[in-house]
C-alpha positions in Angstrom: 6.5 67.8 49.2 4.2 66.5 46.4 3.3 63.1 45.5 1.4 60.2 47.4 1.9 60.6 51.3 1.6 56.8 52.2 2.1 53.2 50.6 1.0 49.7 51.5 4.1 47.3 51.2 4.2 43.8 50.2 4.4 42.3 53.7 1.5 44.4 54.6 3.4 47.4 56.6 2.2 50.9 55.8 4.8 53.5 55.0 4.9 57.3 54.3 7.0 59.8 53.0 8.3 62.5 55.5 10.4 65.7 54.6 14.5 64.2 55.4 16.8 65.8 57.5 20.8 66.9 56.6 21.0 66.5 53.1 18.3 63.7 53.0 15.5 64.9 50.7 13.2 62.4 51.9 12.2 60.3 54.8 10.7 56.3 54.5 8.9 55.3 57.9 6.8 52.3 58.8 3.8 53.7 60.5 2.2 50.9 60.9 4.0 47.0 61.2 1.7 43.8 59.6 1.4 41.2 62.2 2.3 38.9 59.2 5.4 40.6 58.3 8.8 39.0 59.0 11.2 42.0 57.8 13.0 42.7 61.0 14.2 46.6 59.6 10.3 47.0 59.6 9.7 49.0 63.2 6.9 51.1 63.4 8.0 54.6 63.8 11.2 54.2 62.6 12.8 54.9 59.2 13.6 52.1 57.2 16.4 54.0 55.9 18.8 56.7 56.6 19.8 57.6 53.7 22.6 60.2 55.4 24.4 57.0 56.3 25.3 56.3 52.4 26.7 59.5 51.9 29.7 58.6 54.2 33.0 57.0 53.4 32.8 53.3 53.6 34.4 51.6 57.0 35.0 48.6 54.9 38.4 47.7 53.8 38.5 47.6 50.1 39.3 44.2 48.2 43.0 43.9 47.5 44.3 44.0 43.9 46.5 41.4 42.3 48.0 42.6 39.3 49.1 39.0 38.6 45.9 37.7 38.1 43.8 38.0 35.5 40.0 36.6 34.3 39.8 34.2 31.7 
């Protein structure tokens, strides 16, 4: 994998990159979580991402259509 290996966030977390698993090219993890920070995805360890997830059907209903109405 080439490129930079780590990355300081904005809320003070450090992250790196880590080869993905099942069709995810690339891993995000918090490595280390800021005392200040206050994003509650941010666990150190854990990805803040899996990006596998998105590749799956939605479990949401999709919005119903009314062919009556129109925008104006």
């Amino acid at each position: 994998m080439a490129g930079p290996t780590g990355v300081r966030l904005a809320c003070g977390c450090a992250a790196s990159f880590r080869p993905g698993v099942e069709g995810s090219p690339v891993s995000i993890v918090i490595e280390t979580k800021a005392a200040a920070c206050i994003v509650e995805m941010h666990v150190a360890g854990m990805p803040v991402h899996d990006h596998r997830d998105a590749l799956r059907p939605s479990t949401r209903f999709a919005p119903i259509s009314h062919p009556d109405y129109e925008e104006g």
